[in-house]
mmJSON file of the N, C-alpha and C atoms, coordinates in Angstrom:
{"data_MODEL":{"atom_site":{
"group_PDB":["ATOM","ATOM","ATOM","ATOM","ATOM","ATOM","ATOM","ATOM","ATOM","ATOM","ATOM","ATOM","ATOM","ATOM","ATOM","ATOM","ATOM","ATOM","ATOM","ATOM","ATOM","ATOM","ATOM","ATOM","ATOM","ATOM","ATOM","ATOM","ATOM","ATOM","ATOM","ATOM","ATOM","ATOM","ATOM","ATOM","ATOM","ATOM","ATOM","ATOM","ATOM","ATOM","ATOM","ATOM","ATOM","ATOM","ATOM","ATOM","ATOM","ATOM","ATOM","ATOM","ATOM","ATOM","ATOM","ATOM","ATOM","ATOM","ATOM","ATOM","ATOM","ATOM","ATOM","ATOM","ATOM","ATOM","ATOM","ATOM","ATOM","ATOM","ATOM","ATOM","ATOM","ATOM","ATOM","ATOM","ATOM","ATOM","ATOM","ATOM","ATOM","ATOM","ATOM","ATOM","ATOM","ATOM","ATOM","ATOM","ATOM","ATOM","ATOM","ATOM","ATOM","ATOM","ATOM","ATOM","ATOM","ATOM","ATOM","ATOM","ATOM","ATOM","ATOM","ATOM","ATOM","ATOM","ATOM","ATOM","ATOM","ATOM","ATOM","ATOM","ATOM","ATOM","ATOM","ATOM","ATOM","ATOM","ATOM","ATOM","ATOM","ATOM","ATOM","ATOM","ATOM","ATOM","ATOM","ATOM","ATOM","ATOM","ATOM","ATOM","ATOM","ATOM","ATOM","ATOM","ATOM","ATOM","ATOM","ATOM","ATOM","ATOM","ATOM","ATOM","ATOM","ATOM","ATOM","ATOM","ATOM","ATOM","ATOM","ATOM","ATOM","ATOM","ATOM","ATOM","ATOM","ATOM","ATOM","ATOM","ATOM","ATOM","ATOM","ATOM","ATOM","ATOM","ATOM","ATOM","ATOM","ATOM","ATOM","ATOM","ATOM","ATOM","ATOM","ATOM","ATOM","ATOM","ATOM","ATOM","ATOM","ATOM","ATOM","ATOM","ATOM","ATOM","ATOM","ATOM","ATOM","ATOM","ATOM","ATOM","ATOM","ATOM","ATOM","ATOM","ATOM","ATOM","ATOM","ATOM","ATOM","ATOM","ATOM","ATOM","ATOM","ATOM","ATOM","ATOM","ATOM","ATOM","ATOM","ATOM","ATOM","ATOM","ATOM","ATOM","ATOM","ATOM","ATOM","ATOM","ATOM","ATOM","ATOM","ATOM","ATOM"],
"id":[1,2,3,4,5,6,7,8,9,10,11,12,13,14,15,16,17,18,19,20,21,22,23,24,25,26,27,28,29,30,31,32,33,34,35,36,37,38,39,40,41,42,43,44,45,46,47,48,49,50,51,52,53,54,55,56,57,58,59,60,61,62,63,64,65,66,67,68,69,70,71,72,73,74,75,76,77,78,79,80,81,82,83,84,85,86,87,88,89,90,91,92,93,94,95,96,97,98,99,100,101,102,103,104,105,106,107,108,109,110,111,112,113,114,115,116,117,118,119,120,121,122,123,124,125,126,127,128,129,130,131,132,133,134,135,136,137,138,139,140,141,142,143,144,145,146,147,148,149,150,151,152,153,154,155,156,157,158,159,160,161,162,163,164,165,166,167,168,169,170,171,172,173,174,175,176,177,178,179,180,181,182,183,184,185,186,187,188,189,190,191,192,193,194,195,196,197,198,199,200,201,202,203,204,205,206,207,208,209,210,211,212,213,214,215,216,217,218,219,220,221,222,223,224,225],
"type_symbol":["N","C","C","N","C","C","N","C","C","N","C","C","N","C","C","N","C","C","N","C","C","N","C","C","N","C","C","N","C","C","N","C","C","N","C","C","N","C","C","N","C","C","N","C","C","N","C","C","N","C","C","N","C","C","N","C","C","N","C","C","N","C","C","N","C","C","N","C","C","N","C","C","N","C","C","N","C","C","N","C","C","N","C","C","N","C","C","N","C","C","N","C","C","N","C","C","N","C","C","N","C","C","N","C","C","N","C","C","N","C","C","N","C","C","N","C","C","N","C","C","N","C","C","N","C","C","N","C","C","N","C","C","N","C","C","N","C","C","N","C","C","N","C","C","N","C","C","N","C","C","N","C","C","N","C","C","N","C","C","N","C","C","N","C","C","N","C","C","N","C","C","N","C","C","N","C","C","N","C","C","N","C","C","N","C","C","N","C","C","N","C","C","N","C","C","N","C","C","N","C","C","N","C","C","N","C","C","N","C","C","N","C","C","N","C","C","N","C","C","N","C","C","N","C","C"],
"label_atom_id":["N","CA","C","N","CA","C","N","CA","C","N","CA","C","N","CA","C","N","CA","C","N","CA","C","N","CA","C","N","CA","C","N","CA","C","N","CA","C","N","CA","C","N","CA","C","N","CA","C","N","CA","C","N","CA","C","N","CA","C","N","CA","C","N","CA","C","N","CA","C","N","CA","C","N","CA","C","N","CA","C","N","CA","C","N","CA","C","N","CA","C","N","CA","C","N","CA","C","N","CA","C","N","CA","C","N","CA","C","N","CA","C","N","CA","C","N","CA","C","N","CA","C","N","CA","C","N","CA","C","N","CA","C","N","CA","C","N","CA","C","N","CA","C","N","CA","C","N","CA","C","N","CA","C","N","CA","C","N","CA","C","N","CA","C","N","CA","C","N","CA","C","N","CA","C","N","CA","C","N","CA","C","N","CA","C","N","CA","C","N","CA","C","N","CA","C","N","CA","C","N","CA","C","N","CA","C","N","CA","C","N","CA","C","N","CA","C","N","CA","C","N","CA","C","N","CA","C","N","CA","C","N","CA","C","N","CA","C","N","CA","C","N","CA","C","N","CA","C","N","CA","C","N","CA","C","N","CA","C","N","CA","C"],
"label_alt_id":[null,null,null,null,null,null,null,null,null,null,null,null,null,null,null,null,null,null,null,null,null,null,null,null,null,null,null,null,null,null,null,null,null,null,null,null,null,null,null,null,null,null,null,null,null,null,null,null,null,null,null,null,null,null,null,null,null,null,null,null,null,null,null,null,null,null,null,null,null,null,null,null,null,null,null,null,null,null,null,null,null,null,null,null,null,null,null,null,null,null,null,null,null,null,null,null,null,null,null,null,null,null,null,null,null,null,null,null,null,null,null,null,null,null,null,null,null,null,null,null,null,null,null,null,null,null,null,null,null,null,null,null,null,null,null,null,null,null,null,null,null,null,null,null,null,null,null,null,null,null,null,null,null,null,null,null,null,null,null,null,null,null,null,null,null,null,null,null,null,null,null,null,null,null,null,null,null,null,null,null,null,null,null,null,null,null,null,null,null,null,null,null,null,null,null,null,null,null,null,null,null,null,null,null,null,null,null,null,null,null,null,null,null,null,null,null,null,null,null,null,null,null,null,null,null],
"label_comp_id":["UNK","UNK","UNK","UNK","UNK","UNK","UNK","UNK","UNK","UNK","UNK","UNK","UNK","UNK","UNK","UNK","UNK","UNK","UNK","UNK","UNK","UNK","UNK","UNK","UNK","UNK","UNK","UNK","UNK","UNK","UNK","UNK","UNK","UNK","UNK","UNK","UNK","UNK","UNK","UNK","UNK","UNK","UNK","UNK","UNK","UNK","UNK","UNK","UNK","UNK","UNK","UNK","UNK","UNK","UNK","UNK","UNK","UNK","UNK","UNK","UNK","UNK","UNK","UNK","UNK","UNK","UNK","UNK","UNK","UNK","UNK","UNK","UNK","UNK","UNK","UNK","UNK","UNK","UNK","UNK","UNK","UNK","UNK","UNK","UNK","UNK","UNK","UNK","UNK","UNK","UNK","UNK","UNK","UNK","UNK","UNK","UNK","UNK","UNK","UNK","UNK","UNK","UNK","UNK","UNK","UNK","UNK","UNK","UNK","UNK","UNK","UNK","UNK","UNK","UNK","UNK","UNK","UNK","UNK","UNK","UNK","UNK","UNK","UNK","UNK","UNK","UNK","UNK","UNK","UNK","UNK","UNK","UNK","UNK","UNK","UNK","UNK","UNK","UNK","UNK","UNK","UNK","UNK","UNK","UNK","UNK","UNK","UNK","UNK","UNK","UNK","UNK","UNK","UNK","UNK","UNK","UNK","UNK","UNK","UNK","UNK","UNK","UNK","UNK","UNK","UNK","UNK","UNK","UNK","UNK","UNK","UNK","UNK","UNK","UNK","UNK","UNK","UNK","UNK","UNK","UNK","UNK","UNK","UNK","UNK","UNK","UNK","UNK","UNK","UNK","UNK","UNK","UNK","UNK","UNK","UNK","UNK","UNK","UNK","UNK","UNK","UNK","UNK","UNK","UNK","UNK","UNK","UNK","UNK","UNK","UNK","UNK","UNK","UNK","UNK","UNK","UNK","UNK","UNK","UNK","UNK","UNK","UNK","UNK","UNK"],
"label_asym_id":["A","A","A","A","A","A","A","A","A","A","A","A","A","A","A","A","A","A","A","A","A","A","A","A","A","A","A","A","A","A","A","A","A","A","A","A","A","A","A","A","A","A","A","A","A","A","A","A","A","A","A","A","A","A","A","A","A","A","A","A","A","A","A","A","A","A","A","A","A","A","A","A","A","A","A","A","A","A","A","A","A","A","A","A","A","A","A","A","A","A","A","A","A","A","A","A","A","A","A","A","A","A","A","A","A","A","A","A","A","A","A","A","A","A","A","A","A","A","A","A","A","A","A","A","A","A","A","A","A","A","A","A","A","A","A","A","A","A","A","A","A","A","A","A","A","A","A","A","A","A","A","A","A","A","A","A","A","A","A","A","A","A","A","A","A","A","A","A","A","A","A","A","A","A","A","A","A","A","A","A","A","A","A","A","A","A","A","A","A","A","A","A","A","A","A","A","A","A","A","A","A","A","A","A","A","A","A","A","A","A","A","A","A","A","A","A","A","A","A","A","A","A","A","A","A"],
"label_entity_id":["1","1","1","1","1","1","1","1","1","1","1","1","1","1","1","1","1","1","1","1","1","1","1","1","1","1","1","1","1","1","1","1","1","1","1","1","1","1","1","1","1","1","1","1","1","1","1","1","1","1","1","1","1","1","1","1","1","1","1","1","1","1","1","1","1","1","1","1","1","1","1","1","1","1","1","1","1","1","1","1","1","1","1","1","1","1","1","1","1","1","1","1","1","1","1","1","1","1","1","1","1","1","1","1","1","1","1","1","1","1","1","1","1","1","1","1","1","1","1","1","1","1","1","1","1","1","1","1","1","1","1","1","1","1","1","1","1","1","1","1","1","1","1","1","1","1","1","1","1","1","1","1","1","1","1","1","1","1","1","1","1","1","1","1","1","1","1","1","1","1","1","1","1","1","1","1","1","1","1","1","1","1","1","1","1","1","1","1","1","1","1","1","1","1","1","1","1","1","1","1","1","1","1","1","1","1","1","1","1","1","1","1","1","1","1","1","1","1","1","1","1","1","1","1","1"],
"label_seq_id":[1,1,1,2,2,2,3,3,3,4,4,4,5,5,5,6,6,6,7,7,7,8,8,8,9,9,9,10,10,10,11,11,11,12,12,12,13,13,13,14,14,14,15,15,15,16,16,16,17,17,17,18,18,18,19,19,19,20,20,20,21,21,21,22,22,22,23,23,23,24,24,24,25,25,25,26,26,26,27,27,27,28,28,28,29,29,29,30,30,30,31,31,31,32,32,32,33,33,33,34,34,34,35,35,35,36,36,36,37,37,37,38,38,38,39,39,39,40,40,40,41,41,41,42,42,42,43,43,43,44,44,44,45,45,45,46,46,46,47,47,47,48,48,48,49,49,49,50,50,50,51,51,51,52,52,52,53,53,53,54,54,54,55,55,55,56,56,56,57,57,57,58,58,58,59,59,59,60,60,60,61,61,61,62,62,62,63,63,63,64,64,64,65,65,65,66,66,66,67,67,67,68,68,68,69,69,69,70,70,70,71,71,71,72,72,72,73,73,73,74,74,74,75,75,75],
"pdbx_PDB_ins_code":[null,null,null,null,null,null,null,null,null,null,null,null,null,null,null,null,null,null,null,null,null,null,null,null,null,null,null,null,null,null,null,null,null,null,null,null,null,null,null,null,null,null,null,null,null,null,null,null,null,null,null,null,null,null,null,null,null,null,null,null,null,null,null,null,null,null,null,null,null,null,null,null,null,null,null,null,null,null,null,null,null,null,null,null,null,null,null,null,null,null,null,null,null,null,null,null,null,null,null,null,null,null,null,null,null,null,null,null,null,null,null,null,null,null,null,null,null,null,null,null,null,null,null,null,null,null,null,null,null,null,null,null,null,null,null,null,null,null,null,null,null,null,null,null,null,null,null,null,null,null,null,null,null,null,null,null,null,null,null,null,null,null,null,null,null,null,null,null,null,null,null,null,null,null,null,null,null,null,null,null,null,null,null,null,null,null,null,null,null,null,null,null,null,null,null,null,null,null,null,null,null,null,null,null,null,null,null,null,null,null,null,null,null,null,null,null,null,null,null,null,null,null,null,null,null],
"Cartn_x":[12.955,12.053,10.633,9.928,8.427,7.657,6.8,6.339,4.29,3.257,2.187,1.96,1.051,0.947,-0.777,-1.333,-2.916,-3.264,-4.813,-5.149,-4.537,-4.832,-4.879,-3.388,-2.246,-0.974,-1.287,-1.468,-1.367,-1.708,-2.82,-3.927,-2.854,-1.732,-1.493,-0.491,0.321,0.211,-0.751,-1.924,-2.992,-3.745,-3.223,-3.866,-3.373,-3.414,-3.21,-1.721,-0.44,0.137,0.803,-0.345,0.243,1.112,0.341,0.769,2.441,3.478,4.515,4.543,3.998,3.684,3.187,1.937,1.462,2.745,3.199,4.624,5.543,6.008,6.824,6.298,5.093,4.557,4.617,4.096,4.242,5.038,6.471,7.607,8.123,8.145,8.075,7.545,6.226,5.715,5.945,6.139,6.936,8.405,8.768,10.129,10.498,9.544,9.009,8.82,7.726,7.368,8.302,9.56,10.491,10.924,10.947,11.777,10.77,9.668,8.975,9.325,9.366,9.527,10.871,11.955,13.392,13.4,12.263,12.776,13.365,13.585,14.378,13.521,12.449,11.203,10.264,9.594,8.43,7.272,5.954,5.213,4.117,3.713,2.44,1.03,0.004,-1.418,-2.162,-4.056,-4.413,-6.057,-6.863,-7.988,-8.424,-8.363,-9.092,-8.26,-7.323,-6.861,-7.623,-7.589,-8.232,-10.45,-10.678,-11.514,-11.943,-10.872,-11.002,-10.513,-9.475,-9.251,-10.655,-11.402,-12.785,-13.692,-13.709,-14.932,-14.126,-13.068,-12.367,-13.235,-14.364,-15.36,-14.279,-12.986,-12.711,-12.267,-12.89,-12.181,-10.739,-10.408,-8.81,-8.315,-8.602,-7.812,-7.749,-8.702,-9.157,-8.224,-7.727,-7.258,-5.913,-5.23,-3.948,-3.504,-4.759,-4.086,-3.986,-5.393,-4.985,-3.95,-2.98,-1.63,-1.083,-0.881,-0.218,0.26,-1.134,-1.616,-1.131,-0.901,0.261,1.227,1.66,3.061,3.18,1.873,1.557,1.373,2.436,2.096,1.221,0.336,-0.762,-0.343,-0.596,-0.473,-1.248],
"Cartn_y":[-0.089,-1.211,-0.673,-1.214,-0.55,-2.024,-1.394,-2.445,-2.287,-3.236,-3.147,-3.494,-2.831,-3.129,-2.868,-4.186,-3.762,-3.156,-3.203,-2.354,-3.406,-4.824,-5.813,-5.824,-5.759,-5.695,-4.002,-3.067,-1.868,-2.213,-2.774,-2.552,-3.52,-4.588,-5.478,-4.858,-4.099,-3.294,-2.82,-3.087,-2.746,-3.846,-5.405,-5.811,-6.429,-7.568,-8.09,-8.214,-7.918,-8.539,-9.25,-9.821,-11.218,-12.33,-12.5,-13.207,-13.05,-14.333,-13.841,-13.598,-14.816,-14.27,-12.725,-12.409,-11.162,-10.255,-10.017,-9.534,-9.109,-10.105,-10.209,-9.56,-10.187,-8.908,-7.7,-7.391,-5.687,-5.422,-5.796,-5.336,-5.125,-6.26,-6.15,-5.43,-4.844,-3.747,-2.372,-2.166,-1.64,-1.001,-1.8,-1.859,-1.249,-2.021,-1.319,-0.224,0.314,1.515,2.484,2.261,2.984,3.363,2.028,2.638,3.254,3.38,4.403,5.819,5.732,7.195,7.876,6.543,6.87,7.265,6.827,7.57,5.731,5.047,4.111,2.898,2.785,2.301,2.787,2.181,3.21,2.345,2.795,2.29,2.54,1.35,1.774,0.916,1.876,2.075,1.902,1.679,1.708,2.125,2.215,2.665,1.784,0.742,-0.414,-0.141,0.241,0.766,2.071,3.271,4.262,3.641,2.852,2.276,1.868,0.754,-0.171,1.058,1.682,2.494,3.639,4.186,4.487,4.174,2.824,1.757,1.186,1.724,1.27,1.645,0.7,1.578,2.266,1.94,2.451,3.976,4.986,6.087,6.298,6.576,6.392,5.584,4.694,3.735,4.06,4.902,4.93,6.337,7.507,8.404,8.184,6.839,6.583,5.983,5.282,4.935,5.423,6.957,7.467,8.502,8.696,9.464,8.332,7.255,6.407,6.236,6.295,5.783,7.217,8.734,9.771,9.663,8.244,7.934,6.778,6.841,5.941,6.939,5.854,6.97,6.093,6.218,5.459,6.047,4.48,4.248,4.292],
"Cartn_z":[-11.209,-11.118,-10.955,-11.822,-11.616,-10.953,-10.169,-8.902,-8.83,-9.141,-8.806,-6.966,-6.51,-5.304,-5.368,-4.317,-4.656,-3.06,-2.901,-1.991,-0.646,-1.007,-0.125,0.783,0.126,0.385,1.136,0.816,1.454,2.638,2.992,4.057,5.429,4.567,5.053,7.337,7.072,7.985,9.184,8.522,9.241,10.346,9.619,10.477,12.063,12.688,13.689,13.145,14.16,13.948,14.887,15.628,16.274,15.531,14.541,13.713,13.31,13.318,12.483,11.094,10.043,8.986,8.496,9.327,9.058,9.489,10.612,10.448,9.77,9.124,7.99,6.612,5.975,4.911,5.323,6.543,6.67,6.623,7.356,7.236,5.401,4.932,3.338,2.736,3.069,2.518,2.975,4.121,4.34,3.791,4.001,2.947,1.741,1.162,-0.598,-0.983,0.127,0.353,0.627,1.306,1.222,0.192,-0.682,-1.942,-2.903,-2.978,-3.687,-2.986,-1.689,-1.314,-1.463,-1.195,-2.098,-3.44,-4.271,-5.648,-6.217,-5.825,-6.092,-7.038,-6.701,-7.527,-8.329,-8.562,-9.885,-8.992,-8.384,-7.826,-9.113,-9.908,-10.865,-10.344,-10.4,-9.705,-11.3,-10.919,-11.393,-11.05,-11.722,-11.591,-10.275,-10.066,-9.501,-7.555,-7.851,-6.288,-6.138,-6.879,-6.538,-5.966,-6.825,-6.223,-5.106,-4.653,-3.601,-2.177,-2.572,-1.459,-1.036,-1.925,-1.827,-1.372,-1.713,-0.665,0.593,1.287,2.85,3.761,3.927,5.012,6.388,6.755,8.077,7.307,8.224,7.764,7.869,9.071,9.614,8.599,8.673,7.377,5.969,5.554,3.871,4.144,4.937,4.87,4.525,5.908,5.421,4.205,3.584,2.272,1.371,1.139,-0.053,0.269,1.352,1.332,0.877,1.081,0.675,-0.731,-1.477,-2.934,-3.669,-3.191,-3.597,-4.218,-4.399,-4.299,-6.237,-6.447,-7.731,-8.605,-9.598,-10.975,-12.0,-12.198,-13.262,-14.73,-14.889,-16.269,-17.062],
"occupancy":[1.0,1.0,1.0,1.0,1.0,1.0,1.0,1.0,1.0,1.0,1.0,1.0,1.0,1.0,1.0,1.0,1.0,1.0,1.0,1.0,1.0,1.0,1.0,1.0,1.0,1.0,1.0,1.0,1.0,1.0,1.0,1.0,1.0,1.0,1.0,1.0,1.0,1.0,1.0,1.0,1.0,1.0,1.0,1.0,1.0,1.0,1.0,1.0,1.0,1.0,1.0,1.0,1.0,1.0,1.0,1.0,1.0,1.0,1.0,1.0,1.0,1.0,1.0,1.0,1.0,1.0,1.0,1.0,1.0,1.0,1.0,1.0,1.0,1.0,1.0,1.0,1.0,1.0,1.0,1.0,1.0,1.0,1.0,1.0,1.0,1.0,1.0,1.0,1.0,1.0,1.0,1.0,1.0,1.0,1.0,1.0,1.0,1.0,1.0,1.0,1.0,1.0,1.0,1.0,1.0,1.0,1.0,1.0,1.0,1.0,1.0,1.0,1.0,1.0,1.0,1.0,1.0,1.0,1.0,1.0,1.0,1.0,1.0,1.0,1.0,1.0,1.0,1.0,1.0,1.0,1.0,1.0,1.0,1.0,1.0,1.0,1.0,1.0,1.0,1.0,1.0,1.0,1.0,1.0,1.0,1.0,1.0,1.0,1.0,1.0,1.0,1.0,1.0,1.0,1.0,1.0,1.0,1.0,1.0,1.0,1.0,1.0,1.0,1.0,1.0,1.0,1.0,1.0,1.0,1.0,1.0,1.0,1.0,1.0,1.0,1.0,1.0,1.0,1.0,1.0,1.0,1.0,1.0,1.0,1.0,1.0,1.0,1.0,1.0,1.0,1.0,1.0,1.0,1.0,1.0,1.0,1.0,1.0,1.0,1.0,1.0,1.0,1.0,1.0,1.0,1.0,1.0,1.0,1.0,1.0,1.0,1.0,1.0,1.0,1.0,1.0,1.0,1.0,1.0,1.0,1.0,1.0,1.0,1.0,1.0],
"B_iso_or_equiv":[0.0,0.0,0.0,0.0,0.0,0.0,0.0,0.0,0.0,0.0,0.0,0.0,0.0,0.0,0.0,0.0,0.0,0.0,0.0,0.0,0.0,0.0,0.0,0.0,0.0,0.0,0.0,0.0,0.0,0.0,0.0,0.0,0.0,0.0,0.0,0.0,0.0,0.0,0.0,0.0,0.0,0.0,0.0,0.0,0.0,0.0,0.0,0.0,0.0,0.0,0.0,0.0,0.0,0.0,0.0,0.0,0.0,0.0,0.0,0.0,0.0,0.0,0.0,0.0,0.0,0.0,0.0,0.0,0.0,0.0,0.0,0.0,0.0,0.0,0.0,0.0,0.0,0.0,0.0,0.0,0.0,0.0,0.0,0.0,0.0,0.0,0.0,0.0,0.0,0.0,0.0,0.0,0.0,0.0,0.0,0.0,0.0,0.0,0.0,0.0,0.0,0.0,0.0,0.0,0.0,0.0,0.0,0.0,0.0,0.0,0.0,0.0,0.0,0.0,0.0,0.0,0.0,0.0,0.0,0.0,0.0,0.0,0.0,0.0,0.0,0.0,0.0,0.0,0.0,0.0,0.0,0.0,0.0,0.0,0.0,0.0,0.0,0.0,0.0,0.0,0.0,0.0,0.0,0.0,0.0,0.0,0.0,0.0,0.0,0.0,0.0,0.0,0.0,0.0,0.0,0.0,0.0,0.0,0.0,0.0,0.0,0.0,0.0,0.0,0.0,0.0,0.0,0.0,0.0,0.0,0.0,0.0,0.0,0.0,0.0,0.0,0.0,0.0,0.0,0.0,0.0,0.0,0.0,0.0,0.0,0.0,0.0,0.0,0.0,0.0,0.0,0.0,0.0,0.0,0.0,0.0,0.0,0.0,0.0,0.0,0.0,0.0,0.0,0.0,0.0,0.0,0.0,0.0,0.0,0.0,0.0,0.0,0.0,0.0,0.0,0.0,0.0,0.0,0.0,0.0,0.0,0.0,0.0,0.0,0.0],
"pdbx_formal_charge":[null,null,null,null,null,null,null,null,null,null,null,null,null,null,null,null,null,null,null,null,null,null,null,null,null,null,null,null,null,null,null,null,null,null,null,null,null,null,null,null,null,null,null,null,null,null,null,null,null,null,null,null,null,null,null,null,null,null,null,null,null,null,null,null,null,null,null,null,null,null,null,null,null,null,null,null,null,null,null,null,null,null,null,null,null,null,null,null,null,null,null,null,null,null,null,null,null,null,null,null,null,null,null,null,null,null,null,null,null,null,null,null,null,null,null,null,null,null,null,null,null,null,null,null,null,null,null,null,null,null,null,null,null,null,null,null,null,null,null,null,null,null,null,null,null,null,null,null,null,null,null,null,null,null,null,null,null,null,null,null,null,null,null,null,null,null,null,null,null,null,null,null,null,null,null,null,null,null,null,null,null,null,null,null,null,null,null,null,null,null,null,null,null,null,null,null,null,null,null,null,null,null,null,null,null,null,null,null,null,null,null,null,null,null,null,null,null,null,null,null,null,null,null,null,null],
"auth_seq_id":[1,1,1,2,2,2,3,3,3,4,4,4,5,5,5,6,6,6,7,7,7,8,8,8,9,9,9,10,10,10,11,11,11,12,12,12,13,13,13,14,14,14,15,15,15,16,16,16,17,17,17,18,18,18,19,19,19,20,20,20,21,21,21,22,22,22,23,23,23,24,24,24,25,25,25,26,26,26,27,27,27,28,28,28,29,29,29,30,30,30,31,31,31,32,32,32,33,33,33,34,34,34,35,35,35,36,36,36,37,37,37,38,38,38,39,39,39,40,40,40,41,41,41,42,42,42,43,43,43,44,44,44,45,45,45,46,46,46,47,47,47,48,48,48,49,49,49,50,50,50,51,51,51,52,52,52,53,53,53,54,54,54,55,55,55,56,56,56,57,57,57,58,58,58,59,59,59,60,60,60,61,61,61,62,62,62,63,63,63,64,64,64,65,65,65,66,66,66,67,67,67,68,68,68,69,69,69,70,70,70,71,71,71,72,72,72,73,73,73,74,74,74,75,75,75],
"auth_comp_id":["UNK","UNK","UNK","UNK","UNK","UNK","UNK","UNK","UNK","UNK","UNK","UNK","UNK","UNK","UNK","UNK","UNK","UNK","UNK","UNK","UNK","UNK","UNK","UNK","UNK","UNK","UNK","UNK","UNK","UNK","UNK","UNK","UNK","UNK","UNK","UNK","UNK","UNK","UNK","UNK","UNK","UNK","UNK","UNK","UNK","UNK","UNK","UNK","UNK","UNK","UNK","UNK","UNK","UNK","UNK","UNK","UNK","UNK","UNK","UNK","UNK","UNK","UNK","UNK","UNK","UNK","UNK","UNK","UNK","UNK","UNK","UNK","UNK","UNK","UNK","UNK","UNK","UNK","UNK","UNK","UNK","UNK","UNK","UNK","UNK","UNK","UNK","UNK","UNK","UNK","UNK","UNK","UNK","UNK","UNK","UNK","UNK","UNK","UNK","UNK","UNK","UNK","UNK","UNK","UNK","UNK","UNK","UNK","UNK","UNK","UNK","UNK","UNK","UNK","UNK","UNK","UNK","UNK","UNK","UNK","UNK","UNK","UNK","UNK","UNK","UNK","UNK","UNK","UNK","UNK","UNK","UNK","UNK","UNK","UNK","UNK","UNK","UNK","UNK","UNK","UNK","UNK","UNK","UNK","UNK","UNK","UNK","UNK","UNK","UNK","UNK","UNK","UNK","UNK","UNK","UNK","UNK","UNK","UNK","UNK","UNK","UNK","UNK","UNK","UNK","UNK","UNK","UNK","UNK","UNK","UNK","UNK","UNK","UNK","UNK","UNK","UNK","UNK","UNK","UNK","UNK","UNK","UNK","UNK","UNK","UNK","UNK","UNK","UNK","UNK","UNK","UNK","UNK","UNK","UNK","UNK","UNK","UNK","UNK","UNK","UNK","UNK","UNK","UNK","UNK","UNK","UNK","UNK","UNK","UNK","UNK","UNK","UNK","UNK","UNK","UNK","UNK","UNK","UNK","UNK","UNK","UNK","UNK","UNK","UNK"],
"auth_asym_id":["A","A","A","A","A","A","A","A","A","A","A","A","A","A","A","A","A","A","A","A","A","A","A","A","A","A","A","A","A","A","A","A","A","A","A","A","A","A","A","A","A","A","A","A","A","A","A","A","A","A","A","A","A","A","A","A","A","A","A","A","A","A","A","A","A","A","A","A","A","A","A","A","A","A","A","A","A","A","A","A","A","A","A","A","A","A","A","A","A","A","A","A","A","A","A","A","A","A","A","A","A","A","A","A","A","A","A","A","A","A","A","A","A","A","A","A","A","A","A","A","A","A","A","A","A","A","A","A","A","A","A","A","A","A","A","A","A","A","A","A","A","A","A","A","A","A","A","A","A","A","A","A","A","A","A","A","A","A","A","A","A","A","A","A","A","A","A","A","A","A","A","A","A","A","A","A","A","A","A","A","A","A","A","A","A","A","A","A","A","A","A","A","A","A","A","A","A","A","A","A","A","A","A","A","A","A","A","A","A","A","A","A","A","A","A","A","A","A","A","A","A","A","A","A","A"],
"auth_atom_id":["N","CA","C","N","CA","C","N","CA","C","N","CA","C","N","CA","C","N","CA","C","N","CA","C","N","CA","C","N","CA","C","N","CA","C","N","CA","C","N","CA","C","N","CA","C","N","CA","C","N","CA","C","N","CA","C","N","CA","C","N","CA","C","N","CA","C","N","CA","C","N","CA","C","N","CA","C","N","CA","C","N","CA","C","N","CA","C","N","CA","C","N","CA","C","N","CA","C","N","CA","C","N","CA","C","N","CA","C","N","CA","C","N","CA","C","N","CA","C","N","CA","C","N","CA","C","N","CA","C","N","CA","C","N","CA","C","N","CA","C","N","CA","C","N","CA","C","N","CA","C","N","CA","C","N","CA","C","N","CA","C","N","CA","C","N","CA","C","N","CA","C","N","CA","C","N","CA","C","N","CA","C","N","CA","C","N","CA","C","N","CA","C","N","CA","C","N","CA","C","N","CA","C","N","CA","C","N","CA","C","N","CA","C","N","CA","C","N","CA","C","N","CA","C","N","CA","C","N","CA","C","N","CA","C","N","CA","C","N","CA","C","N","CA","C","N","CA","C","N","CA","C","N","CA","C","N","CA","C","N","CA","C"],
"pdbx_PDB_model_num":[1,1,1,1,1,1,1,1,1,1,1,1,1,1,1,1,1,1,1,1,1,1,1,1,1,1,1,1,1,1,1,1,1,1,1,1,1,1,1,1,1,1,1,1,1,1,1,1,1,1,1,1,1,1,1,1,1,1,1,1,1,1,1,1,1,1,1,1,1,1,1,1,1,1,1,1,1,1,1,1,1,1,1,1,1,1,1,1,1,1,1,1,1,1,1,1,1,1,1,1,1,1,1,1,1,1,1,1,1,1,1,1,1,1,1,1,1,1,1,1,1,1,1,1,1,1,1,1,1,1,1,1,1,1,1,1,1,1,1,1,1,1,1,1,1,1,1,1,1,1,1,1,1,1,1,1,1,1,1,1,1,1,1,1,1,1,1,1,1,1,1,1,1,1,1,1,1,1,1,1,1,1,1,1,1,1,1,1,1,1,1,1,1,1,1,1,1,1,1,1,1,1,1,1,1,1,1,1,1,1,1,1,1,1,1,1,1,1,1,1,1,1,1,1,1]
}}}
């Protein structure tokens, strides 16, 4: 299964999660993310994430995502 994921969904982890909703996406993304690292998905990226992850003014944050974004094979 090949899967788009944008910066917005990455970041989603990141925020408050008081929230249950917010919760639940992370966990889902989460999830997903497993299966790219299983081998079990095809995670496809594109110019416009390498972007947006560039302009993440938080550093800490812009570090974890481009390990993250490692994991995309562009098309």
């Amino acid at each position: 299964m090949k899967i788009y994921l944008d910066v917005c969904c990455l970041s989603r982890p990141f925020d408050d999660q008081s929230q249950y909703r917010v919760r639940l996406e992370s966990e889902a993304i989460l999830i997903i993310l497993h299966r790219f690292y299983a081998h079990e998905w095809e995670w496809i990226g594109s110019e416009a994430i390498e972007i947006e992850v560039g302009n993440t003014p938080d550093i800490g944050k812009r570090q974890h995502l481009v390990g993250l974004t490692s994991y995309i094979h562009n098309q």
